[in-house]
C-alpha angles and dihedrals in degrees: 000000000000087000089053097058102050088044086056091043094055093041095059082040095053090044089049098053092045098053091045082053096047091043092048094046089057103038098054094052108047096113108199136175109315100025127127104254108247108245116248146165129222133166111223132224092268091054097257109135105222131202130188090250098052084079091066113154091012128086111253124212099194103195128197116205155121149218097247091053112100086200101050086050094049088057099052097079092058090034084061102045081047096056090042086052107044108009089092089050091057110279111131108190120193120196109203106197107198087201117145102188098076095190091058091045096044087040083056111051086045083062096039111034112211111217097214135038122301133179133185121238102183091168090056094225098133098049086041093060084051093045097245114151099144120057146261094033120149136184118211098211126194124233089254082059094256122147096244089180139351115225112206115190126352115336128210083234089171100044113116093250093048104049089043090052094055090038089064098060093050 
């Protein structure tokens, strides 16, 4: 009877502290609009190793997404006619794949070229520090590292609104 209690008693405890972890895990890293964007470091597809701060004086659209994701894909086609339009004037956009198969995501991007640079982060650490867990999510960034605007689900990026919005804070 006595055994019981305290294994009933461990049991809530342990539940209890694991649902404070979890909670605290998830509330402190959810990054939204005027945030300061979390630092990291990513080597891209073509082997540069990229940091936030490597964007310095451009407008950054950091972009979470993956290959088994029917929205993510949906959003490639305007991202790239993004990066085509105002990449010149000034716009770096940076796709992060959380993949973990490397041959699908490699076979992917062979059959849907990507204009502008993308990496692979398979261990989700990147996307973790910003609070992403549903895909496609993206964060516009300033050129001082602040979260301009945060971007749930697909996005019409080469619609005229759109493009002239982000035009405007070049």
């Amino acid at each position: 009877m006595k055994s019981e209690r305290i294994l009933h008693a461990t049991l809530l405890l342990s539940i209890g502290v694991f649902c404070l972890a979890l909670y605290s895990s998830l509330h402190e890293n959810i990054v939204n609009a005027g945030d300061s964007a979390p630092d990291f470091s990513i080597t891209t597809d073509t082997g540069k190793t990229v940091t936030k701060s490597d964007f310095g004086g451009k407008l950054l659209l950091l972009n979470f997404w993956a290959t088994w994701c029917p929205p993510c894909i949906e959003e490639i086609p305007g991202l790239n006619d993004m990066a085509q339009a105002l990449g010149p004037k000034g716009l770096v956009i940076l796709g992060v794949s959380v993949d973990k198969d490397a041959d699908i995501y490699k076979k992917f991007l062979q059959r849907n070229p990507l204009l502008y640079p993308t990496a692979r982060d398979p261990e989700q650490k990147i996307n973790l520090r910003y609070g992403t867990i549903q895909y496609p999510e993206s964060y516009l960034i300033d050129r001082n590292g602040k979260v301009i605007e945060k971007y749930i689900s697909s996005q019409p990026w080469n619609s005229p609104q759109m493009m002239q919005h982000i035009q405007s804070l070049l």
